[in-house]
RODO-2510 file (C-alpha; in nm, 4 decimals, decimal comma):
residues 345
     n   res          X          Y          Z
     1     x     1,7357    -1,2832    -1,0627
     2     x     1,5001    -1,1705    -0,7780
     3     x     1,5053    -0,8974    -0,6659
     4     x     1,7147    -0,7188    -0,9145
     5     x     1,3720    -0,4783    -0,9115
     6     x     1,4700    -0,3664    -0,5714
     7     x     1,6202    -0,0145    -0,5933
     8     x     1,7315     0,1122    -0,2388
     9     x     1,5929    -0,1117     0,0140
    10     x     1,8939    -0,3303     0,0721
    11     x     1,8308    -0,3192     0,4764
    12     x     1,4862    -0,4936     0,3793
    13     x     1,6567    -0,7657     0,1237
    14     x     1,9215    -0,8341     0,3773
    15     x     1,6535    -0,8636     0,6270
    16     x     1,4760    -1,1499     0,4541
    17     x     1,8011    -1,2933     0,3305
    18     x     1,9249    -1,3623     0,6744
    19     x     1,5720    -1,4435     0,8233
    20     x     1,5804    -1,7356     0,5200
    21     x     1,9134    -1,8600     0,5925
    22     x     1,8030    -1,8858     1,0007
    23     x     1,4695    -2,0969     0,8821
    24     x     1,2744    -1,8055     1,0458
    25     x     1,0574    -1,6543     0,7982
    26     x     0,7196    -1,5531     1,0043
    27     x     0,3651    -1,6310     0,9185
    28     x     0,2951    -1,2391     0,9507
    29     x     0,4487    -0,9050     0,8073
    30     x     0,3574    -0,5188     0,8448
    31     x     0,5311    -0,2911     0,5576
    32     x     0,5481    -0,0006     0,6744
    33     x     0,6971     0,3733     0,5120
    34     x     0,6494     0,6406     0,2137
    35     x     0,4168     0,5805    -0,0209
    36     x     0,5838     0,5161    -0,3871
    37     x     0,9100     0,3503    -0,2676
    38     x     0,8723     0,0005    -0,4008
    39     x     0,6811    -0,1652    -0,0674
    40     x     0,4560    -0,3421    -0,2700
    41     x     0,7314    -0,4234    -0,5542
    42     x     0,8815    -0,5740    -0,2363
    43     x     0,5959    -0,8098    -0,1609
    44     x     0,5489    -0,9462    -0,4860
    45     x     0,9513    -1,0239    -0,5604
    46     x     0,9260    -1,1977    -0,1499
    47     x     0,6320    -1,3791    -0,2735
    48     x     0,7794    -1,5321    -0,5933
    49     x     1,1463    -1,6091    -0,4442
    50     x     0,9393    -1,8005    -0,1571
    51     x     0,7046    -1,9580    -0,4301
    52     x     1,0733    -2,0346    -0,6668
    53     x     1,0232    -2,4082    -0,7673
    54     x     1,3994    -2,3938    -0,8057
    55     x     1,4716    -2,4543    -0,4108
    56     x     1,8332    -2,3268    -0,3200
    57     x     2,0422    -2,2034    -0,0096
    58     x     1,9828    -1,8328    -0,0712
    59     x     1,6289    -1,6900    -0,1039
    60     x     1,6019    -1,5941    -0,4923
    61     x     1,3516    -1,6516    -0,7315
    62     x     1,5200    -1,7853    -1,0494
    63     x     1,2840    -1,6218    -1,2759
    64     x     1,2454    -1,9096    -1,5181
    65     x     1,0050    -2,2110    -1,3028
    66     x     0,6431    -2,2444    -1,4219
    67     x     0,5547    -2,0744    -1,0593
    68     x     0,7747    -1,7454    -1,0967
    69     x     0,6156    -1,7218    -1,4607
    70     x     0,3041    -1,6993    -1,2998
    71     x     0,3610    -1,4992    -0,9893
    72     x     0,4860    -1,2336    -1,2747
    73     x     0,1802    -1,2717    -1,4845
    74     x    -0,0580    -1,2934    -1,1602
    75     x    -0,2163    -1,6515    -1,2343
    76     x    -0,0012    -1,8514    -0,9210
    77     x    -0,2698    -2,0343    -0,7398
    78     x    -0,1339    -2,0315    -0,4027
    79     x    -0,0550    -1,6207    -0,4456
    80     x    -0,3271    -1,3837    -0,3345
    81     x    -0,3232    -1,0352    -0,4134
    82     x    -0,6292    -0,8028    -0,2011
    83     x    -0,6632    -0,4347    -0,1549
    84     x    -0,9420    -0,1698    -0,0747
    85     x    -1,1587    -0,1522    -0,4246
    86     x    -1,0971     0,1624    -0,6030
    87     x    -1,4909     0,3307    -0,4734
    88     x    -1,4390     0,2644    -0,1083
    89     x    -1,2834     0,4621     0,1874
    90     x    -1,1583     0,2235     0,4044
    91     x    -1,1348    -0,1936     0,3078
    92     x    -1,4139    -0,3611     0,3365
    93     x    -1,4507    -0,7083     0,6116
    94     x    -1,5824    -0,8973     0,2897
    95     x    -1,1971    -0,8336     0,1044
    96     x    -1,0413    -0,9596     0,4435
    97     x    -1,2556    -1,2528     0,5020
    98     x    -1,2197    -1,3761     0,1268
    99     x    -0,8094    -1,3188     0,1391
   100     x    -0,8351    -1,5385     0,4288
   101     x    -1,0675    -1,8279     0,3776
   102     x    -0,7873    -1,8347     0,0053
   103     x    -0,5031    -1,8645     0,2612
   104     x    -0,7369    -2,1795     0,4635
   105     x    -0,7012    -2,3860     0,1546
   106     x    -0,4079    -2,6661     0,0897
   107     x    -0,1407    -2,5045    -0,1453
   108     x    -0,1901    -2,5981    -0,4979
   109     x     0,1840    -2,6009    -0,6203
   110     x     0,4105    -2,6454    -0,3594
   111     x     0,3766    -2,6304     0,0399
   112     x     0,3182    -2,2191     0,0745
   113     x     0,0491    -1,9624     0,0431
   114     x     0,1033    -1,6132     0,0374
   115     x    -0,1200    -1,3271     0,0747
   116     x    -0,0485    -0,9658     0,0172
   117     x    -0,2977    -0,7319     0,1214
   118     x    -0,2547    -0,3922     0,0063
   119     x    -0,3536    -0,0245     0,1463
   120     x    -0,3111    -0,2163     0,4705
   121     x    -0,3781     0,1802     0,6597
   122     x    -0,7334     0,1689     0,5436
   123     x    -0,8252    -0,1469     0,7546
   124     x    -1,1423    -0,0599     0,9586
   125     x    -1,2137    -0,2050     1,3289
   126     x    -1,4245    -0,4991     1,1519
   127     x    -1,2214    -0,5586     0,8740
   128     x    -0,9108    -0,5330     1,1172
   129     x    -1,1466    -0,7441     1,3642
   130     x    -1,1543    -1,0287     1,0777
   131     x    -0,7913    -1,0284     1,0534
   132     x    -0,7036    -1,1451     1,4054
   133     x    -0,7476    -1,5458     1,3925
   134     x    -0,5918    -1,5833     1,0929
   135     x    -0,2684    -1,4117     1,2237
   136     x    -0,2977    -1,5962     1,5909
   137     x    -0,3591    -1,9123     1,4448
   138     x    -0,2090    -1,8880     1,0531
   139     x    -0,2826    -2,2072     0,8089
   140     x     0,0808    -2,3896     0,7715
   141     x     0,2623    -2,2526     0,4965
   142     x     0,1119    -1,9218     0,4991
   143     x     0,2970    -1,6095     0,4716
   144     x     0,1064    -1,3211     0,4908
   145     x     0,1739    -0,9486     0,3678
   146     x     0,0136    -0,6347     0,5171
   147     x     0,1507    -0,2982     0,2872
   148     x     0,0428    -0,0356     0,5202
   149     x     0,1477     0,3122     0,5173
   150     x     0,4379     0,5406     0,6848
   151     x     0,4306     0,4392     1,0016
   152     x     0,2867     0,1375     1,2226
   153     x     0,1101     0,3876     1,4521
   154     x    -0,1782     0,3993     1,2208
   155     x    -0,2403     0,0675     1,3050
   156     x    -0,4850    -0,1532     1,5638
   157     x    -0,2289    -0,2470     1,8396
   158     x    -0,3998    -0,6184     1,8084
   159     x    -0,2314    -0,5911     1,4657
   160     x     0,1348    -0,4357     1,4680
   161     x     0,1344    -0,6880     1,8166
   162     x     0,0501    -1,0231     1,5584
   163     x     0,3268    -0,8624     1,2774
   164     x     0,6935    -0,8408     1,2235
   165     x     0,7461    -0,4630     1,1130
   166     x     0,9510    -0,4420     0,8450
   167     x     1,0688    -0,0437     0,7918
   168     x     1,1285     0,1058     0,3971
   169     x     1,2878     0,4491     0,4170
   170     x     1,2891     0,7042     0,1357
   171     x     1,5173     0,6765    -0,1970
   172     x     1,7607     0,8331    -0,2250
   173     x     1,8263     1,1275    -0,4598
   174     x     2,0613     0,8649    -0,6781
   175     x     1,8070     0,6291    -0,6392
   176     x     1,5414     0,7880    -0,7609
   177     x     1,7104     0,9973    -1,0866
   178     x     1,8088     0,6636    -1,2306
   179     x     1,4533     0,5528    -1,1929
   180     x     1,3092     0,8592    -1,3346
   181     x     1,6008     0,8292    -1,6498
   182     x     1,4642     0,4662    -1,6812
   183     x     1,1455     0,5436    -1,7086
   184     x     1,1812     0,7669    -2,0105
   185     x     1,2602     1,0865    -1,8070
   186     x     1,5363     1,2432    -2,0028
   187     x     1,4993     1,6675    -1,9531
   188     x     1,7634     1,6957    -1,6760
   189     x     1,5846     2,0017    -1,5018
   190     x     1,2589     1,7740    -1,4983
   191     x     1,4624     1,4908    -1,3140
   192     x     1,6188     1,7545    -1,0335
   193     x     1,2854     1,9151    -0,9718
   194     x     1,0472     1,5877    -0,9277
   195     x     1,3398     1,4279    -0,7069
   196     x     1,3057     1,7412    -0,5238
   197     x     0,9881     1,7383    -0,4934
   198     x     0,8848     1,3572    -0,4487
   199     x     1,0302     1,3251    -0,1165
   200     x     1,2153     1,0182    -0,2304
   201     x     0,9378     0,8131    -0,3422
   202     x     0,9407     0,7076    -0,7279
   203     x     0,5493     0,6953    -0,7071
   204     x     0,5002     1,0477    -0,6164
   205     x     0,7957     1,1706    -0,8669
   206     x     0,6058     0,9677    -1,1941
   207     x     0,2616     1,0887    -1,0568
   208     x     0,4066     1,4423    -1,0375
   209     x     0,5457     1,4133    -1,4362
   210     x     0,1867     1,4779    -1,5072
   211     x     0,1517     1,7927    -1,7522
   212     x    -0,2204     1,8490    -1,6807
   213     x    -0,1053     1,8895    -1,3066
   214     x     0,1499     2,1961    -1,4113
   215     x    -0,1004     2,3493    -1,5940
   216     x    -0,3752     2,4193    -1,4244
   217     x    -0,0909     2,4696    -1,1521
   218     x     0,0116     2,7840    -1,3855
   219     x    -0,3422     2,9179    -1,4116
   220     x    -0,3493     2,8553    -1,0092
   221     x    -0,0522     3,1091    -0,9862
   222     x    -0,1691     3,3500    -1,2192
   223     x    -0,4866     3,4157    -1,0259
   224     x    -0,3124     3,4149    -0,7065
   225     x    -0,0312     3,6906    -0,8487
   226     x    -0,3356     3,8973    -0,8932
   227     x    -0,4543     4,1929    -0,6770
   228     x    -0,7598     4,0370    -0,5283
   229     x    -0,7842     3,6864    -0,6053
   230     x    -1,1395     3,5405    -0,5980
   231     x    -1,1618     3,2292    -0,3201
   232     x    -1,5033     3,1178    -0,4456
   233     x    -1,3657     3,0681    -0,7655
   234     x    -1,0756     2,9265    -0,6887
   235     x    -1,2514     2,6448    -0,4963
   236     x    -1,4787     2,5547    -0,7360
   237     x    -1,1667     2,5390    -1,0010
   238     x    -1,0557     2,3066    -0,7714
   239     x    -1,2980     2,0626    -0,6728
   240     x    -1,3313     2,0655    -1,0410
   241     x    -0,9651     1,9594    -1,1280
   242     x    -0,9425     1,6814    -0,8697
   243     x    -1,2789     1,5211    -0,9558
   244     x    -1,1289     1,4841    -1,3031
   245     x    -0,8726     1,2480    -1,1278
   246     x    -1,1311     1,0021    -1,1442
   247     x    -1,4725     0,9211    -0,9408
   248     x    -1,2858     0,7663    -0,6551
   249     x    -1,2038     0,9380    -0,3776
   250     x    -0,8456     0,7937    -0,3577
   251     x    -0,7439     0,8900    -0,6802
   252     x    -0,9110     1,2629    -0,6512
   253     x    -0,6944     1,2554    -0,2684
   254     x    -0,4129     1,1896    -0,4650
   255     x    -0,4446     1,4630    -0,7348
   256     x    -0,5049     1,6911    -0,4626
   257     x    -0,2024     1,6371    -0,2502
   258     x     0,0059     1,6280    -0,5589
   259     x    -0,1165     2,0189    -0,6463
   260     x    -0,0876     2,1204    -0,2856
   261     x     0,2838     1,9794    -0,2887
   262     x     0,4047     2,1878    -0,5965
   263     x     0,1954     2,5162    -0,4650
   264     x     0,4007     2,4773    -0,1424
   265     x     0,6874     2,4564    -0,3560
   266     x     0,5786     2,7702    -0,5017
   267     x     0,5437     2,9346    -0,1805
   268     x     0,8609     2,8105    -0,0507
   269     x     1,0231     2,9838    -0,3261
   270     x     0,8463     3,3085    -0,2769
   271     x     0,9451     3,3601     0,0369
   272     x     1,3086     3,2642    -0,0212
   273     x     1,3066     3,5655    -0,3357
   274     x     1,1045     3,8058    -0,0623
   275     x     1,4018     3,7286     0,1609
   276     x     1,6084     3,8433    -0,1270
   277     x     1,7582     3,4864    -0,1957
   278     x     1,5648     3,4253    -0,5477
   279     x     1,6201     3,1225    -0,6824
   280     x     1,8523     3,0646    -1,0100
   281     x     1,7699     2,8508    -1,3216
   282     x     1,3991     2,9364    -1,3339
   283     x     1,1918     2,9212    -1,6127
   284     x     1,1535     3,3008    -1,7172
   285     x     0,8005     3,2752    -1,6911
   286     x     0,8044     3,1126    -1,3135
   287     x     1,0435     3,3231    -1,2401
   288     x     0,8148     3,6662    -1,2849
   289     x     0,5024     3,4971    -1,1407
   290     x     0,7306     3,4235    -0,8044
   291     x     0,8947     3,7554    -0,7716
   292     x     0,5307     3,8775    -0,8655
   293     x     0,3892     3,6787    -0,5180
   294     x     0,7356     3,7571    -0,3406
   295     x     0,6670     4,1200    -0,3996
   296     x     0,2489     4,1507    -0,3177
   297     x     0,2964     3,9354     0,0102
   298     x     0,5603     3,9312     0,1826
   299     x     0,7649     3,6872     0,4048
   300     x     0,4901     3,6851     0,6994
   301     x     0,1807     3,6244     0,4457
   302     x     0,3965     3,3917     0,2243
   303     x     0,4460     3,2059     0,5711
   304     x     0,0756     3,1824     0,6428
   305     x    -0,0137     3,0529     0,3175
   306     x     0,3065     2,7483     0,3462
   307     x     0,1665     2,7238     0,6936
   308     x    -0,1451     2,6510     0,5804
   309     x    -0,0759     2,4353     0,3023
   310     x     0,0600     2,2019     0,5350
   311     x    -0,2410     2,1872     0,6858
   312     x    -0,4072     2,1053     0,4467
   313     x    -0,1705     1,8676     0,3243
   314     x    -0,1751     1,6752     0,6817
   315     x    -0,5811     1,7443     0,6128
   316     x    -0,6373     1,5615     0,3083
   317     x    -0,3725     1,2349     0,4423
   318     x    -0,6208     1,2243     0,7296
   319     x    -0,9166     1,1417     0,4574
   320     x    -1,0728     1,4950     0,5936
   321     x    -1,4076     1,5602     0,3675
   322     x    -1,2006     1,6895     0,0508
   323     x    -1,4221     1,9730    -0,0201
   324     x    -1,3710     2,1419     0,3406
   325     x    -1,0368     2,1393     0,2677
   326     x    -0,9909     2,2820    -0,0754
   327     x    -1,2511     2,5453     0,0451
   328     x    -1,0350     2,6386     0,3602
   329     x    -0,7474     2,6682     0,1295
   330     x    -0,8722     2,8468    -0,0974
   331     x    -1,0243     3,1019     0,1559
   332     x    -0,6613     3,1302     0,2982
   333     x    -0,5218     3,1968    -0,0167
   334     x    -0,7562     3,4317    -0,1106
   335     x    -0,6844     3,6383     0,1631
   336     x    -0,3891     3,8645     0,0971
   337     x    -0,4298     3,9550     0,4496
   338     x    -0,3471     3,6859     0,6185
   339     x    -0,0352     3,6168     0,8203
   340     x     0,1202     3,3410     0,9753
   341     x     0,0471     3,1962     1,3315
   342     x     0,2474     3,2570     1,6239
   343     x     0,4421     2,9666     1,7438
   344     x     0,2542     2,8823     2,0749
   345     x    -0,0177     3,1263     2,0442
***
């Protein structure tokens, strides 16, 4: 039944449940929260239950009608998937003004059209600009579907104003370990540390499975444990790794928040074994290149570096030129000197 692909978002099912049984579904809605915790999972299952050709009290797609076939295999007529193409920055007016002149046209199979427009934080003043007559003055029948990011804040006021917000919070640790199990995740050290480390989203814990991603991690740490590591080089190693993520910049942002996420993990667990709190159940290996940093920093330089890995963390989320950043990193990093900054300084 619908939305038995919904894992830990039953405030946003219940939402919809009871705005279906009041006849008030709106003509406009704003996802908003984490990336990687099922908001655009969510859109698709709304869109088929409201496409269902099976009509009932409760809103539930039956999963067996011609129309929730092909909302599953992405060939419904009246459903209309958009996002920001996988070269571009921000989404282009052209991808707005297509998704609606598609939602202008009579329905094809019933009397709705929905459109779900992905990466919804990457609108631009036009393309935003574009969106504004279609959500004052919305076609009958039209449902439309803006998956935006963490928070509505990042979007035009003209927008979040024209939208019902509908809020997705992190999954939680039980959530998210039957996922990863699911999903073929079976080493139970594997599951604890990418729960730990996804910050409850099931995106972020798959896309952090990636072996490539611990390795050059390891070679990261070993030229950090050393006595003077070299910043140039490390820079260059990097731009290097994350431009294998692909030749779009969203998928090389990616790859390079996912390795500054596990560093900071790194660091985090440095400074808890500098403390003299070490960690139990490492890997041997891990183990000796963390006491190795604990030991040649310090808590105040471990602090600097986690300090600054925020930073750049907050940096590269902010679409910040991603060269500048891994450059600045890696100039932090390669200072052993370092230390943290003052709080209010």
């Amino acid at each position: 039944m619908s939305w038995k692909h919904i894992r830990g978002q039953d405030a946003a099912v219940r939402f919809f449940l009871s705005a279906h049984q009041e006849k008030r579904i709106g003509h406009a809605y704003l996802f908003v929260g984490p990336p990687g915790v099922g908001k655009g999972t969510f859109a698709r299952e709304l869109a088929k239950a409201l496409l269902c050709e099976n009509a009932r009290e409760r809103l539930e797609a039956c999963d067996q009608c011609p129309s929730c076939h092909q909302v599953d295999a992405g060939t419904h007529p009246d459903l209309f998937l958009a996002g920001r193409p996988g070269d571009n920055v921000e989404l282009p007016i052209d991808v707005v003004r297509e998704l609606c002149g598609q939602l202008a046209l009579k329905p094809m199979r019933g009397g709705r059209k929905i459109g779900i427009l992905e990466d919804a934080d990457d609108l631009n003043d036009a393309s935003a600009n574009a969106f504004l007559k279609t959500l004052e003055e919305p076609p009958p029948g039209s449902v439309l579907i803006l998956v935006g990011g963490a928070a509505a804040e990042t979007q035009l006021p003209t927008i979040v104003s024209r939208c019902q917000i509908v809020r997705f919070g992190p999954l939680s640790p039980t959530v998210l370990k039957e996922l990863l199990g699911e999903r073929g995740v079976s080493d139970r050290a594997k599951i604890e540390r990418l729960t730990r480390l996804s910050g409850g989203s099931i995106g972020q814990a798959l896309a952090l499975e990636d072996e490539v991603l611990w390795k050059f991690r390891q070679d990261l740490l070993e030229a950090l444990a050393s006595d003077r590591p070299d910043s140039l080089k490390l820079a260059e190693q990097w731009k290097h790794f994350v431009e294998e993520a692909g030749k779009d910049a969203g998928s090389q942002r990616r790859r390079a928040s996912l390795l500054v996420r596990i560093l900071l993990e790194t660091f985090q667990l440095a400074l808890r074994a500098s403390l003299g709190s070490p960690p139990e159940g490492q890997d041997p290996q891990e183990a000796k290149l963390v006491e190795g940093l604990a030991r040649r920093l310090g808590p105040d330089k471990l602090l600097a570096w986690i300090e600054r890995s925020l930073e750049a963390d907050v940096q590269i989320d902010r679409k910040v030129q991603l060269v500048l950043v891994l450059e600045a990193l890696a100039a932090t990093l390669g200072n052993s000197n370092v230390v943290a900054t003052p709080r209010g300084a």
